[in-house]
C-alpha positions in Angstrom: 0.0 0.0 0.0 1.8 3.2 -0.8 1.1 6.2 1.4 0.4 9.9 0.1 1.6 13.0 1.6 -2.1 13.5 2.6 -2.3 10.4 4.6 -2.4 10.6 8.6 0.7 8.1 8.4 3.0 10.9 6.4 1.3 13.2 8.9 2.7 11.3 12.0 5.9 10.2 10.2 6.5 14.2 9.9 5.6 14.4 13.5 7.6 12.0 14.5 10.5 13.5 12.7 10.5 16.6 14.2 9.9 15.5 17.5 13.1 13.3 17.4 15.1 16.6 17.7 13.3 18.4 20.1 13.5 18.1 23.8 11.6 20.3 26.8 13.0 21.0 29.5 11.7 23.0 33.0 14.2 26.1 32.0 13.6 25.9 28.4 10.4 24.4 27.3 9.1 22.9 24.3 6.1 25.0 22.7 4.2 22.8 20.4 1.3 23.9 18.3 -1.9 22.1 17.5 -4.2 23.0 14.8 -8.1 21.9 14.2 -9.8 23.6 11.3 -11.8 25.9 13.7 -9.1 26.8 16.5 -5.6 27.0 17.2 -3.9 25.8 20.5 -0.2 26.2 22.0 1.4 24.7 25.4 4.5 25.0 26.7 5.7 21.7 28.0 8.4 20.5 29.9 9.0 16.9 28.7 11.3 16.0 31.5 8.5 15.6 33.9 5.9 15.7 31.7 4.3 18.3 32.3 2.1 21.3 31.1 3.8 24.7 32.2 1.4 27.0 30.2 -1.7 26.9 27.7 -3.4 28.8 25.3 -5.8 28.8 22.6 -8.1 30.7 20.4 -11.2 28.6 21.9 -11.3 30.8 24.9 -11.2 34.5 23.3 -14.3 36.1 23.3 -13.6 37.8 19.9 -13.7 35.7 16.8 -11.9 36.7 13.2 -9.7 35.6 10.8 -8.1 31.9 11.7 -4.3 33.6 11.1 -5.5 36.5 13.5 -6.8 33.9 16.2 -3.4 32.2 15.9 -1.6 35.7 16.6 -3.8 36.4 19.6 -3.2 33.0 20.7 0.8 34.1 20.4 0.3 37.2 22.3 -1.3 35.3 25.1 1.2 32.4 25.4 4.0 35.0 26.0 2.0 37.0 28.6 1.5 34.1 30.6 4.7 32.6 30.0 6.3 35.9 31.0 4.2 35.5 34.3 5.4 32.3 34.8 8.7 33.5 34.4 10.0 31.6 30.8 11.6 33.5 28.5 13.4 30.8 26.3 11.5 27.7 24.8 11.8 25.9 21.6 9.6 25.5 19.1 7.8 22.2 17.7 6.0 23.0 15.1 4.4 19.8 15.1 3.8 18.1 11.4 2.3 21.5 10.2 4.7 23.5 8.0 5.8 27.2 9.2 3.2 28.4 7.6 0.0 30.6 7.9 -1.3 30.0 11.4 2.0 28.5 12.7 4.1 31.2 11.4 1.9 34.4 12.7 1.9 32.2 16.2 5.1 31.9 16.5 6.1 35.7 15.4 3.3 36.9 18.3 5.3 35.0 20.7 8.5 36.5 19.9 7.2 39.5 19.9 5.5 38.8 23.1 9.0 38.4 25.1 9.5 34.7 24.3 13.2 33.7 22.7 13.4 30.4 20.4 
């Protein structure tokens, strides 16, 4: 059976191929995005314990636009709360999504929010 780059295995091969490289820890977390086709959500996680530090996502803003814009907002708030929480360096999975679109104006929020990857 041969597999298309469409197919959920490519998908979780892609995954798996970033993840290989990328390791969270407590002082410099991973921050890994998740896309559905109506939201966008982003966690910083440190893998050592395995454990959540920090969430966000576009389900719980009360204003709803563009999906790219979501994303952004969804930035913003990652690095206000991860500034609170007092992380300033993580680095970034992007998951088997392509720094693209929705990734891409996440991750630039974040920068731009205080966070260093």
């Amino acid at each position: 059976m041969k597999h298309t780059r469409g197919s959920s295995y490519a998908r979780a091969r892609r995954k798996h191929r970033v993840r290989a490289r990328i390791r969270g820890t407590a002082a410099c977390p991973r921050l890994t995005v998740f896309r559905s086709n109506r939201f966008t959500s982003a966690q910083l996680i440190d893998d050592v314990s395995g454990k959540t530090l920090v969430h966000a996502s576009s389900r719980g803003t009360k204003e709803r636009g563009a999906k790219t814009g979501d994303a952004a907002a969804v930035g913003a708030l990652l690095a206000e709360r991860a500034g609170k929480a007092k992380i300033t360096k993580v680095v970034f999975d992007r998951g088997s999504y392509r720094y693209h679109g929705r990734v891409k104006a996440l991750a630039e929020a974040a920068r731009k929010g205080g966070l260093r990857f």
